[in-house]
C-alpha positions as a Python dict, from the first residue, in 0.01 Angstrom:
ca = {
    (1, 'X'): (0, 0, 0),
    (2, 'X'): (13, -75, 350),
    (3, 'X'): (17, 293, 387),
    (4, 'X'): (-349, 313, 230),
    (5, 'X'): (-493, 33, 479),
    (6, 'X'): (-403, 179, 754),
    (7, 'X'): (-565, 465, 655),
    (8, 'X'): (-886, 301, 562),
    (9, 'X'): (-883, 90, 926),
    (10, 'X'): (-879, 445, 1105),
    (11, 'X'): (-1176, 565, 835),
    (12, 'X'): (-1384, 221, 940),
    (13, 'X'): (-1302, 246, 1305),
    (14, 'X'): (-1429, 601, 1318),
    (15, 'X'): (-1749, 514, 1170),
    (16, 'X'): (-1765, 226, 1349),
    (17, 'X'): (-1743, 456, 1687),
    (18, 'X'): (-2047, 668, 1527),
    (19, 'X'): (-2247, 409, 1481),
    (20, 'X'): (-2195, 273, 1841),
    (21, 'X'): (-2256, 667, 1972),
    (22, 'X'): (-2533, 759, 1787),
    (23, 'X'): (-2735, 402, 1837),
    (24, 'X'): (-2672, 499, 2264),
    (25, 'X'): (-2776, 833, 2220),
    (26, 'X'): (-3109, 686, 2057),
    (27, 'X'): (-3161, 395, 2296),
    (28, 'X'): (-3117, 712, 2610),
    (29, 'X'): (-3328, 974, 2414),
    (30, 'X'): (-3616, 624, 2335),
    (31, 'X'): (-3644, 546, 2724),
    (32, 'X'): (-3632, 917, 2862),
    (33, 'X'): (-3257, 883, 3038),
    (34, 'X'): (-3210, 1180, 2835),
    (35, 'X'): (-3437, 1418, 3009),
    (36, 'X'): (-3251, 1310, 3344),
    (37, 'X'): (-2902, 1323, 3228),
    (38, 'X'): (-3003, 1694, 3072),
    (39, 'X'): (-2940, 1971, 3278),
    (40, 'X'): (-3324, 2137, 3388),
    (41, 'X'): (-3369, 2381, 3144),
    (42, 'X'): (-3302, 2115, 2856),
    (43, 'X'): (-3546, 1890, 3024),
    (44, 'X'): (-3795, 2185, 3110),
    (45, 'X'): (-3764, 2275, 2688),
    (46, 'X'): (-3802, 1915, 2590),
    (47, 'X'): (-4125, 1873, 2839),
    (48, 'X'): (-4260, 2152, 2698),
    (49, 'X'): (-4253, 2065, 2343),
    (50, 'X'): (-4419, 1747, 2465),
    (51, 'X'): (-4699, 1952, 2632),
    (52, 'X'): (-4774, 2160, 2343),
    (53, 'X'): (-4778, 1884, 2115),
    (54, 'X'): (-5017, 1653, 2335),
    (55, 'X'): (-5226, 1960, 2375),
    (56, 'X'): (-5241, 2044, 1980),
    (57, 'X'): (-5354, 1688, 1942),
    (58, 'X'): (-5615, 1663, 2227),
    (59, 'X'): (-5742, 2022, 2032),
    (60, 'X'): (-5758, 1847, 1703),
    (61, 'X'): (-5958, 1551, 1848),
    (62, 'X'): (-6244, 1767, 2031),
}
């Protein structure tokens, strides 16, 4: 029995680390730390996307 607790207490701690990783990764990717932290050519990729999206909607407005 004891066996299957520990068991489940590494299961919920691993989640538990997920949870904590992914909600940084959003809070860095929401305020732009991302694009510093990224090496240029990720940030260069990412601005770029941006670009072509704000142009697409500045096209659709006109």
């Amino acid at each position: 029995m004891k066996k299957a607790s520990t068991q489940k207490d590494i299961v919920l701690r691993a989640v538990k680390e997920l949870v904590v990783i992914l909600a940084v990764f959003l809070l860095l990717q929401h305020f732009g730390i991302l694009n510093r932290l990224a090496p240029d050519s990720l940030a260069d990729a990412s601005m770029i996307d941006d670009h072509a999206r704000d142009n697409k909607i500045k096209n659709n407005n006109r």
